[in-house]
Structure formats: structure tokens, C-alpha cells
C-alpha positions in Angstrom: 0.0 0.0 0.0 2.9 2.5 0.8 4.5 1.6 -2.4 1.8 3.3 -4.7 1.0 6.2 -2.5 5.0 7.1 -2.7 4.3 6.8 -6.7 2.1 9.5 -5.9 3.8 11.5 -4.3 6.8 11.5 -6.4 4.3 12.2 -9.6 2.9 15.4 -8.2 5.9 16.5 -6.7 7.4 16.8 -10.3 4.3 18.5 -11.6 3.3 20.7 -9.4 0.9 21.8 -12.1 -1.3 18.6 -12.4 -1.6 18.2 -8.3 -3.3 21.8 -8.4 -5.3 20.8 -11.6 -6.7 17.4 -9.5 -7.6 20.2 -6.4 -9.5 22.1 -8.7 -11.5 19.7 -10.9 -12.4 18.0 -7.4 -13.7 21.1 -5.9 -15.8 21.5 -9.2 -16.9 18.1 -9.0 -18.0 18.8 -5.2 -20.2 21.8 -6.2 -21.8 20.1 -8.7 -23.0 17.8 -6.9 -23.9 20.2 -4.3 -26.0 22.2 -6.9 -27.5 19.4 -8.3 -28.9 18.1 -5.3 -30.8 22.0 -4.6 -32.4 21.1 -7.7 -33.4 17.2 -7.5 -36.2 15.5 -6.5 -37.1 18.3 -3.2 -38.5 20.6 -5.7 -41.7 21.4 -7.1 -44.0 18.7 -8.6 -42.6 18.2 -12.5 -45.6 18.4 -14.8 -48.4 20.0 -12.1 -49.0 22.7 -14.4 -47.4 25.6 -12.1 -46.7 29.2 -13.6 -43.8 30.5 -14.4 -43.8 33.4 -12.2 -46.0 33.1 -8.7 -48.7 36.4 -8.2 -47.9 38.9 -6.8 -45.0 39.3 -9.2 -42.7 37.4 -6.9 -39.2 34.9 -7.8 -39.9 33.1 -10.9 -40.7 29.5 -9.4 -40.0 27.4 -12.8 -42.1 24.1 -11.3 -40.5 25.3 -7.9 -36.9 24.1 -8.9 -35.5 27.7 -8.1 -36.9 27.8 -4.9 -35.3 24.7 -3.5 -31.7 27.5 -3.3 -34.3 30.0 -1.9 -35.0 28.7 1.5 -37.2 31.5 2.5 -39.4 33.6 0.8 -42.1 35.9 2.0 -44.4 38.1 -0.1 -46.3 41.4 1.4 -49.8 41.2 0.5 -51.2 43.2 -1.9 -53.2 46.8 -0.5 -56.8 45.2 -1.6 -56.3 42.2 0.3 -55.9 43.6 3.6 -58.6 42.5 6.1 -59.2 43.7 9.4 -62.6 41.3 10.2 -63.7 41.2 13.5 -64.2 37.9 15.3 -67.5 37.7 14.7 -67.0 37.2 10.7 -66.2 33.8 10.5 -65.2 31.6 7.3 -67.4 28.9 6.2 -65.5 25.8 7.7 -65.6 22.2 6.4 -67.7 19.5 8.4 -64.9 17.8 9.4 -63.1 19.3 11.9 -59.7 17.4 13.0 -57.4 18.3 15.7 -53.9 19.3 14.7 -51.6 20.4 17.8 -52.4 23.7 18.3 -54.6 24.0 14.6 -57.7 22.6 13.8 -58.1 21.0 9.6 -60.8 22.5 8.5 -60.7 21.1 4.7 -58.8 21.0 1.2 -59.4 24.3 -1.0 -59.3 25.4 -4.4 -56.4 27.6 -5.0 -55.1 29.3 -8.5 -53.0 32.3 -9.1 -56.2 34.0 -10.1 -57.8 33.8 -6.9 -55.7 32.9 -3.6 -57.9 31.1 -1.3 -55.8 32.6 1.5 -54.5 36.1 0.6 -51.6 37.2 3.2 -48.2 36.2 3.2 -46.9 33.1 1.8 -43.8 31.4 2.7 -42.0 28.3 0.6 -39.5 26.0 1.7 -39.3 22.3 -0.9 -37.0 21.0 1.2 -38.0 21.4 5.4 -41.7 22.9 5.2 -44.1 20.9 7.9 -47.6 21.6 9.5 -46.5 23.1 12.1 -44.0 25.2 10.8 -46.4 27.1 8.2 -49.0 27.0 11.7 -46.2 28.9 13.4 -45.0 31.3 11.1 -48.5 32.2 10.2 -49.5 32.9 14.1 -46.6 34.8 14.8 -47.6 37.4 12.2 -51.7 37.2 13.8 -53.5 35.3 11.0 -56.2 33.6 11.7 -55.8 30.8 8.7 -52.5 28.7 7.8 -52.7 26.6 4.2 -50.0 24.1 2.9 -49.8 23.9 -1.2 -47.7 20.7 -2.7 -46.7 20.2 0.7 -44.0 22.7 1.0 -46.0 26.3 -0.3 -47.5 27.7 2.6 -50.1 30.8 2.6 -51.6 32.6 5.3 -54.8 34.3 6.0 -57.4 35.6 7.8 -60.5 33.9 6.2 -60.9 31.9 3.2 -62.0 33.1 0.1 -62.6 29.8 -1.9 -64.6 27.0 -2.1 -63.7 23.3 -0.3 -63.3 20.2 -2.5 -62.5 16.4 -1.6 -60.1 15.9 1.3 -58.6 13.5 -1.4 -57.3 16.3 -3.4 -55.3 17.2 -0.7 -53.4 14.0 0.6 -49.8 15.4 -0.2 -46.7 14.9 2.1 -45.0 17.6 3.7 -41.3 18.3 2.0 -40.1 17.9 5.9 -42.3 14.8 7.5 -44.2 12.1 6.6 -47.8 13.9 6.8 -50.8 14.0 4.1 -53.6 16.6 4.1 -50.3 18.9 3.2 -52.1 20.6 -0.3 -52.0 19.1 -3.7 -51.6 20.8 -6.9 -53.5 24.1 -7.0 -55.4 22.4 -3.9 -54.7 24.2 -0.5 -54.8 22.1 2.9 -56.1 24.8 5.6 -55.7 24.9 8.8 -57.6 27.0 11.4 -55.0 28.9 14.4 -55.8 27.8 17.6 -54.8 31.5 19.0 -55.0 33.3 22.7 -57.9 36.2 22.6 -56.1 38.6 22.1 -53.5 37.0 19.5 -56.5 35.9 17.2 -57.9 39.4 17.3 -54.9 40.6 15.1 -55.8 41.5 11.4 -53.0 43.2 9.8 -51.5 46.2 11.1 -54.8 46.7 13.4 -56.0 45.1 16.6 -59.0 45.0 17.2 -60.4 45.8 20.6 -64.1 45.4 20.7 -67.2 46.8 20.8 -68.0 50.0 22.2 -71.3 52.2 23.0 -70.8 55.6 21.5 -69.2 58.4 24.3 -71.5 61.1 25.4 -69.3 64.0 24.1 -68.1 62.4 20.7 -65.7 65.4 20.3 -63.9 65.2 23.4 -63.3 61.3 23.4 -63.0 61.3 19.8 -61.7 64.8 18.7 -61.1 63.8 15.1 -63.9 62.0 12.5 -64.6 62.0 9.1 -67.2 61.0 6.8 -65.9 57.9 4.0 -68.2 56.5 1.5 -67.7 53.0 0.7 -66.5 52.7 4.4 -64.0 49.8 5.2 -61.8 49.0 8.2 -58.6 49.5 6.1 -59.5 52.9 5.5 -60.7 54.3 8.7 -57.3 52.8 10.0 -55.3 54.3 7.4 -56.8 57.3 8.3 -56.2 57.6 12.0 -52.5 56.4 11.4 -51.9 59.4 9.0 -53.5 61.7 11.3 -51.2 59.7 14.3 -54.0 58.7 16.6 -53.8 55.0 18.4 -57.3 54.2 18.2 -59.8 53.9 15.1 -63.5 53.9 16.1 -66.1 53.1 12.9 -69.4 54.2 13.7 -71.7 53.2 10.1 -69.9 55.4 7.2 -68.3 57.9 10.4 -64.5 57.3 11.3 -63.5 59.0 14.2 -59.9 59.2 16.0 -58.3 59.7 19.2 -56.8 58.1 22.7 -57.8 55.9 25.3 -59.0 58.6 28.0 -60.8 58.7 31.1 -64.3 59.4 29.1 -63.4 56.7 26.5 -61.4 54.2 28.8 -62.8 51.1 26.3 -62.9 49.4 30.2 -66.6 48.6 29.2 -67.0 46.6 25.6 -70.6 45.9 25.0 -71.8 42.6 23.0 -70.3 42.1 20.2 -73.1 41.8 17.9 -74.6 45.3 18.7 -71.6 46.4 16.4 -72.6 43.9 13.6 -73.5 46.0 10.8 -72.0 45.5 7.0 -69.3 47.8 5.8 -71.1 49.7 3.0 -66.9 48.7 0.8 -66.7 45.4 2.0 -68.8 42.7 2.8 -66.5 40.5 4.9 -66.1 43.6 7.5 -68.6 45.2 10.5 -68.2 49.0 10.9 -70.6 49.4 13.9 -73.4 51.8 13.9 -74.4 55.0 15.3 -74.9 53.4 18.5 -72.0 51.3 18.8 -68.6 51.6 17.8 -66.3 49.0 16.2 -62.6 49.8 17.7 -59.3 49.3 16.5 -55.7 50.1 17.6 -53.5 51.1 15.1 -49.9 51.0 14.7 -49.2 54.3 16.0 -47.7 55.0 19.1 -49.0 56.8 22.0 -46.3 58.8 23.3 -48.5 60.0 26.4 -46.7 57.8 28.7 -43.0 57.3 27.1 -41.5 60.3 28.2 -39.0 58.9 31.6 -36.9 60.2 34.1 -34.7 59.4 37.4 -36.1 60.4 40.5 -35.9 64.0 41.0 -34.2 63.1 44.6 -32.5 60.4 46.1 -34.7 57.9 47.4 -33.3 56.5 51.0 -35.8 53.6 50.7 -35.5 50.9 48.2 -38.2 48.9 46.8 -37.6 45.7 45.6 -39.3 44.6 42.1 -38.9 40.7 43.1 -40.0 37.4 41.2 -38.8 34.5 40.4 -36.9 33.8 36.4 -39.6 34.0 33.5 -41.9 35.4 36.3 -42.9 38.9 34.2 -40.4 40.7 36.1 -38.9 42.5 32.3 -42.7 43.1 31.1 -43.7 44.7 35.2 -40.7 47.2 34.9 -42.1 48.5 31.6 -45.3 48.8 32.9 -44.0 50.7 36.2 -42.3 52.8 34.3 -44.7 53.8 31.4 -47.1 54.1 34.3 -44.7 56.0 36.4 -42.8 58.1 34.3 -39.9 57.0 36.3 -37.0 54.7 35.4 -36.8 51.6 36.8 -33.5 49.7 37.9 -32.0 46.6 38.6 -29.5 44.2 41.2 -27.8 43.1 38.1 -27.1 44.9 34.8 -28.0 43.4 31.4 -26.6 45.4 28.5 -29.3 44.1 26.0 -31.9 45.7 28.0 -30.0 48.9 28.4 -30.3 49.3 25.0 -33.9 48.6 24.8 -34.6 52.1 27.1 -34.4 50.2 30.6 -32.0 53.6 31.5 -31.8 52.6 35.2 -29.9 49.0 34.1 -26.5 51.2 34.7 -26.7 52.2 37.7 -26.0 50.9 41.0 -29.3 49.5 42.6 -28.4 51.3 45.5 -28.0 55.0 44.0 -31.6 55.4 45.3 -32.5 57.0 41.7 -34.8 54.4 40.0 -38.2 53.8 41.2 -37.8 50.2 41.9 -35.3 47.6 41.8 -35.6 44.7 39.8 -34.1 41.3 42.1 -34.4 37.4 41.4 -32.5 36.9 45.1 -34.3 35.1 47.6 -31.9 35.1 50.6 -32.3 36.3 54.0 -29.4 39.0 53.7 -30.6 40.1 49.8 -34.0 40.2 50.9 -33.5 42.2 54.4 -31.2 44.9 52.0 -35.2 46.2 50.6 -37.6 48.2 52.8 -40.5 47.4 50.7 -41.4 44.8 48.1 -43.6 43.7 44.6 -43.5 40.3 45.0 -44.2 38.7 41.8 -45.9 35.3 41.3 -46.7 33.7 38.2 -47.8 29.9 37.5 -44.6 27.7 37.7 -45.4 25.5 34.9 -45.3 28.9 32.4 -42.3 30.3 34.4 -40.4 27.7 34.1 -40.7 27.4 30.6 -40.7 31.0 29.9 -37.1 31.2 31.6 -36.2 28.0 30.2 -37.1 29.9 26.5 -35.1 33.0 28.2 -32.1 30.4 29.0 -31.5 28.9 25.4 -32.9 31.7 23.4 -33.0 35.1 24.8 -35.3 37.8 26.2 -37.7 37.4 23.6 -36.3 34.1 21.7 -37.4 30.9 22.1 -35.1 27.1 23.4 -34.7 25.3 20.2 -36.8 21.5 20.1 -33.2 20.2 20.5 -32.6 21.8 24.0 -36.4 20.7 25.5 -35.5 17.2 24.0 -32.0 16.7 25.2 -31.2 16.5 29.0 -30.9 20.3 29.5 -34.7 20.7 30.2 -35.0 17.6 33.0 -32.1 19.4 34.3 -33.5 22.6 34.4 -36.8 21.4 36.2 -34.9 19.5 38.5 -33.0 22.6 39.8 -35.2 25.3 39.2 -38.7 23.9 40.6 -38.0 24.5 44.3 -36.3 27.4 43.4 -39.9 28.6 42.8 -41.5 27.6 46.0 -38.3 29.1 48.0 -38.1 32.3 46.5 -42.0 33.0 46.9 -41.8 31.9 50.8 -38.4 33.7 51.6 -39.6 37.0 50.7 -43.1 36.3 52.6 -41.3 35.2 55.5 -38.1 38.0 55.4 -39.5 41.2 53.4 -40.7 43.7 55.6 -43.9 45.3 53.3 -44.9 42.8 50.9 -47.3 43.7 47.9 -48.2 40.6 46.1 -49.1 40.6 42.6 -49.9 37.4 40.6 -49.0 37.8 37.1 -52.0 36.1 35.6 -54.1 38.5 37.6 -51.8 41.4 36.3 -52.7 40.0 32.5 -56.6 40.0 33.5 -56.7 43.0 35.3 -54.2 45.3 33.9 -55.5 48.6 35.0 -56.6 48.1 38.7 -53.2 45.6 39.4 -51.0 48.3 37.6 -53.1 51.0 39.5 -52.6 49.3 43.0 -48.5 49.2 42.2 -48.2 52.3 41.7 -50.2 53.7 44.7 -48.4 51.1 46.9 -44.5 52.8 45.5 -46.5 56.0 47.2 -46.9 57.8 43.9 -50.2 59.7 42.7 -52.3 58.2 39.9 -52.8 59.9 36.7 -55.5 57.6 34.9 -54.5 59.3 31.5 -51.0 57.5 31.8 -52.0 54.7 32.8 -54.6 54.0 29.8 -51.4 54.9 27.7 -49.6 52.5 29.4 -52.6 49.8 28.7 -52.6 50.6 25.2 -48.3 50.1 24.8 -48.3 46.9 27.3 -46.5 44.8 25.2 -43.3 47.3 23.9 -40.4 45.2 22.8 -40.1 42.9 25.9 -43.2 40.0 25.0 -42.7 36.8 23.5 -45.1 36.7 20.1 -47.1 33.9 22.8 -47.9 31.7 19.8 -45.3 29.4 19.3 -45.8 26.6 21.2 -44.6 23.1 21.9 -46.8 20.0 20.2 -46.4 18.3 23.7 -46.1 18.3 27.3 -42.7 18.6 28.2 -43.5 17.8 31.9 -43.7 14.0 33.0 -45.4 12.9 35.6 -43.0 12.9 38.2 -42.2 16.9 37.5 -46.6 17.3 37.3 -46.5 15.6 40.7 -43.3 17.4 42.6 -44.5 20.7 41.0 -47.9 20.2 42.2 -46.7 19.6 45.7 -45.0 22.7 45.4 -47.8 25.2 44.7 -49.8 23.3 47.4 -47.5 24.8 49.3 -47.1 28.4 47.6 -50.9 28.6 48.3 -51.4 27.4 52.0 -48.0 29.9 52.9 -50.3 33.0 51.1 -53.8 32.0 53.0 -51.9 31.8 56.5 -50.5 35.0 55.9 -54.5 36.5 54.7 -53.4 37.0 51.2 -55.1 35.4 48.1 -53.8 32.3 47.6 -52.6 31.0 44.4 -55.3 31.9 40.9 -57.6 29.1 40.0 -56.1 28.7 36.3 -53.4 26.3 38.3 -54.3 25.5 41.8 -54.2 21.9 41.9 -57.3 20.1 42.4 
């Protein structure tokens, strides 16, 4: 064996020439290969009678073949197929109904390049697309609808505007698993978003809010309006956004603009179908009456409450902002201090936040400056160091997973499947659960003025649990900020909510150790005649 490999190198070594030559025509040989196999088998479907060029004017697909270097693609919607439907304008669903993780199938629908059966964004991937990767990437952008095409073309939506055919039609695998009902050729598999409330109540660049009676003084709760013919949603939002308002109110063919205020608090929303009235330039859309008002919250900002400051003087008493990790603590500071107008600050210092506008990050907790102190300690010594304290408590089953997302993927990323697979997440539980109970009972049992605040409370009750913070850090209420601080509650510090695991990641043993643990959360709040832990996850 040496013999010929010393041949070799004695060949080479007197042609330099032809060893380079070899390098080269085997690095060629390696990129063709690699080229070739972007444009094999994992493309479109040879001979299913796709266009050249996809609507919208968008990458030439060529039977999908070009797409298969393009990993992602995402096309804007075009301006006429914006919808901004209340909840109440539901899309005629299939019979069958199955259950897919966190979507429901609803049914196999035409779809041509003529007429999209589901008219947001699409996405395309002919190598990795699955179910619930389309499901995902549609929810984190507030669509109601999520529809697979040739099992790796996947459209968005926010109802369906086609009609249903044979589930058979549809029986395609996914590029990335072995699943059917993932399209067929110009067939579109649709799934309907399993959403939170206030997720599913997205529609483009508006959210909607609810339904509202009319305000006694119209011009002070509503200073701007304007009469549109052919009134839509789109257009009474586009209106208010010019004219920089935050809210968007559609009363028949009457727009009207303006702020959350203390005469239009939107505290009260009335049935839903009092507002259910026909847009007079859409059918698919309610614009309310003269009664009752259809509300929407635009993109624009209400800079009411973002203007904030270090205390004027130096505070000798230090409050302690304390929870345990994943606990809210990040999203409660931004609260405090839209609420406030004062910065807040912090026992450690997280550059990443600092440049998000948490000001009070840099300095020392101690400098007596920032309105409250933000603190994950739970010893006797760190606890004692506080004169007063927000003690917040959130359920330890979304905690742990929300600082287990915090862990592997940031403030606002998320753990890959790879980490809540692997041993890191048993791990994780293992230490961190009674970490969860300990923290909550040292600071009950060692802080000296405790204000409790459970987060899922704070979610449902935003404006009286953000109203009794602030009076209890001995500062005066102004009701105008604080709707302002209502209407910006999410900023840049909340998860999108909607991408979620297709599983339990909690066995039995951890259901029955963390169990035992809240039991005992709840008992230590009732002795000490506080509310004990909310319903949502009190064991039974």
C-alpha cells in the first residue's frame, strides 16, 4: 500500500501543475454535486402545471426548482387584500373538523393564481416545510388561517375566500415529515389557528379591541372623524395612522380618531353583535353603527406615557421589584415605568436591556435614583437589604418554561426542540422547581412590606393591578398615563405567545413534585391573609 502512494507523491511532486489541476477539478466536482442536489427530487411537482412566475410578481418558481436554493421567501400582501374582520366574521368551515396540535383541519381548498384562497403572506421552503411550521410562522404574524400547497408552499390568512373540494385532493406529504392533508396541486390544505384572545384578534397592522357604545361627548373622546363612502376598516385605520392617533372607532360610514382617555377608557365593551353592521366597501367587515362603535388600535404609538426620568431626589428607601426567572419581572418594569414616568432599575445589569430604554440597568441598585429595583434573590441577607417589596408570582409550569425559552434563546427568543429534547430541560426542572417555592416563601417570610401581585391577575386585570402598584411605590395616579400604558403593554419585551410546543414537556413525576409545590405556595399566602394562588393552576 505504501508503495503506490510514494508513486504518488513522487508524480505530483514533479508536476506541481497537475496536483493543483486534481484540487481544482475536485472542488468542481464537489459543487456540482452540491447544486444538483438543490435542484433534484425536493422541488416542485414536475408536470403540475405551475406558472412561471407566482402572483404577486414574486421569484420566478420554474415548477418550484428555483426555490429549492431559496430557502425563504415571504411576499407582502397586496393593499386590496388587507382585512381587518372582527371575530365575529367567521369563514365557512368544512364539516370535518380534526385536531392538529395547536390547529384545527378544517378542509382541502381550491387555489389558482387567479384567486388565492388565502391572501396574506406566503412562505415556501421544498426542502424542510411541515404543518407546524407554516402554523407557526402564520401565528406569529396574527393570522387567523395557515394553508399548505404541494406540501412545502405555505399561505396565510385571515378567512378563506374559496370553495372546499374532496379531502382526497389534498393528501400530499410535507417536503419535511411524513404527513398527508399537506395541499396538492393548486389544492390548499387549511388549517384554522388555535390562538389566545387577544392574538386571534390581530388583522394586519390593526388590533382589534371590541365593541364599544358611543361616548356622550363624541368630540372630546374622539376629537377627530370624518365621513368615508364605501367605508371599510382598512380605511378608517389608514386614516387615523396618518392623522397619528392609536385608536380607530367606525361608527356606520363615520371614522372617528383619538386616545384611550378617562371618558373613553374602552374598560366597558358591550356585545359584540350590537356592532354587527356590514361595511357599506366590503362585505367581509362590520363597521358598527351609530350606536356602537367598532374599535381598532393602530400602529401608531401613544407617546403619552413614554416620556421617563430618574427620580428627582434620592430615594433612602429601596423597593424591591422581586420574582422569580420567567416570572414577568422585564414586562412589570415597563409597565412601572410607562405608568410612572420613572425609570426603573436593577441588582444586576443586562446590557441588552440597556439598549432597549431600561436607562436605570447602569446604575447601582443602590443609587436610590430608580423607582424600583428589579431582584431574582431570595436570601435572607438580599431580601432584608429592601424596605418594601412587589412580589411577583406567576404559575410555575409557564415560568419555568418561559425562563427555560429566556435560557437557550434570549429575552424574547425561544429554546430550540433540540434543548427541550436533550437532557438540559429535565435538568433545568430539577433545579429550578424548588427554586420557585423558595423564592416566593423567603420573601413572605423575610421582606418587611410585601405587595403581592400574581401575574396572571396582572394579565386580566391590567389597570386596577397596575393602579394598586403604583399607589403602593407612594406615587399619585394619573388615569390618563395609565390608559397609555394599557394601550403600549407589550413594547419590545413580549414573546409573540404563539409558538408553542406540540407536547407536554413535563412528566409525571415533575406534574407531581411541581404540584406539591404550589400546594405549598398557596397554604403559605392564605396563612399570611393574602389570596392564595389563581384558580387557572391551583391543583385540584
Amino acid at each position: 500500500m505504501a508503495r503506490p502512494l510514494l508513486k504518488i507523491q513522487r508524480y505530483f511532486r514533479r508536476k506541481p501543475v497537475r496536483f493543483f489541476s486534481f484540487i481544482l477539478l475536485y472542488l468542481t466536482a464537489g459543487s456540482l454535486v452540491f447544486l444538483h442536489s438543490g435542484f433534484s427530487g425536493d422541488g416542485g411537482p414536475a408536470g403540475a402545471g405551475r406558472p412561471a412566475v407566482p402572483p404577486d410578481g414574486g421569484v420566478p418558481m420554474s415548477d418550484g426548482r428555483s426555490l429549492g436554493l431559496i430557502r425563504r421567501v415571504f411576499k407582502d400582501t397586496r393593499r386590496a387584500a388587507r382585512r381587518f374582520g372582527p371575530p365575529w366574521m367567521k369563514a365557512r368551515r368544512s364539516g370535518k373538523e380534526v385536531e392538529e396540535g395547536r390547529a384545527k383541519y378544517i378542509g382541502c381548498y381550491i387555489d389558482n393564481t387567479q384567486k388565492r384562497a388565502l391572501r396574506g403572506v406566503s412562505f415556501f421552503d421544498y426542502k424542510k416545510m411541515t404543518v407546524f411550521r407554516c402554523q407557526d410562522n402564520c401565528a406569529e404574524r396574527g393570522y387567523m388561517y395557515a394553508g399548505l400547497e404541494f406540501g412545502a408552499e405555505c399561505y396565510c390568512g385571515h378567512k378563506i375566500q374559496a370553495a372546499d373540494v374532496s379531502e382526497r385532493e389534498c393528501n400530499m406529504e410535507c417536503k419535511g415529515e411524513r404527513r398527508n392533508l399537506c395541499g396538492g396541486a393548486n389544492r390548499l390544505s387549511i388549517y384554522r389557528l388555535e390562538l389566545s384572545q387577544e392574538s386571534a384578534r390581530r388583522y394586519g397592522s390593526a388590533i382589534f379591541k371590541g365593541c364599544f357604545k358611543r361616548p356622550d361627548n363624541i368630540t372630546l373622546a374622539l376629537p377627530v372623524g370624518a365621513l368615508i363612502q364605501n367605508m371599510s376598516v382598512d380605511k378608517c385605520v389608514d386614516i387615523c395612522t396618518e392623522k397619528e392617533f392609536s385608536l380607530a372607532a367606525l361608527g356606520g360610514d363615520n371614522c372617528h380618531c383619538g386616545f384611550p382617555t378617562t371618558v373613553f377608557t374602552l374598560h366597558e365593551p358591550e356585545e359584540e353583535e350590537l356592532c354587527l353592521h356590514r361595511c357599506a366597501g366590503e362585505d367581509f367587515e362590520s363597521c358598527g353603527n351609530d350606536e356602537y362603535f367598532v374599535v381598532y388600535q393602530t400602529q401608531v404609538q401613544d407617546n403619552r406615557c413614554m416620556e421617563r426620568r430618574f427620580l428627582h431626589t434620592r430615594s433612602k428607601q429601596l423597593t424591591a421589584l422581586a420574582s422569580f426567572p420567567g416570572a414577568g419581572n422585564t414586562w412589570a418594569r415597563h409597565l412601572i415605568e410607562l405608568a410612572t414616568g420613572y425609570y426603573t432599575g436593577s441588582y444586576y445589569f443586562d446590557g441588552s436591556l440597556y439598549n432597549k430604554g431600561f436607562k436605570g440597568e447602569r446604575d447601582h441598585w443602590r443609587s436610590g435614583r430608580t423607582i424600583c429595583i428589579k431582584t431574582h434573590e431570595s436570601g435572607r441577607k438580599e431580601i432584608e437589604a429592601f424596605d418594601s417589596t412587589i412580589l411577583m408570582i406567576r404559575n410555575p409550569y409557564k415560568a419555568l418554561m418561559a425562563e427555560f425559552n429566556r435560557k437557550y434563546g434570549g429575552h424574547i427568543g425561544f429554546a430550540s426542540q433540540a434543548h427541550w429534547k436533550g437532557k438540559e430541560w429535565p435538568e433545568f426542572v430539577k433545579n429550578y422547581a424548588p427554586w420557585w417555592a423558595s423564592h416566593t416563601l423567603d420573601w413572605l417570610k423575610y421582606g418587611k412590606k410585601v405587595h403581592v401581585v400574581h401575574f396572571e391577575d396582572l394579565k386580566r386585570e391590567l389597570f386596577s393591578c397596575l393602579k394598586g402598584m403604583v399607589l403602593f411605590l407612594g406615587l399619585e395616579v394619573s388615569e390618563d398615563r395609565l390608559l397609555c400604558a394599557v394601550s403600549q403593554k407589550d413594547g419590545n419585551f413580549k414573546r409573540s405567545g404563539l409558538r408553542k410546543l406540540e407536547y407536554d414537556p413535563y412528566t409525571v413525576e415533575m406534574h407531581a413534585t411541581i404540584d406539591d409545590l404550589i400546594r405549598t405556595v398557596d397554604s403559605t399566602l392564605r396563612q399570611g391573609n393574602l389570596s392564595g394562588v389563581p384558580e387557572d393552576y391551583r391543583p385540584r
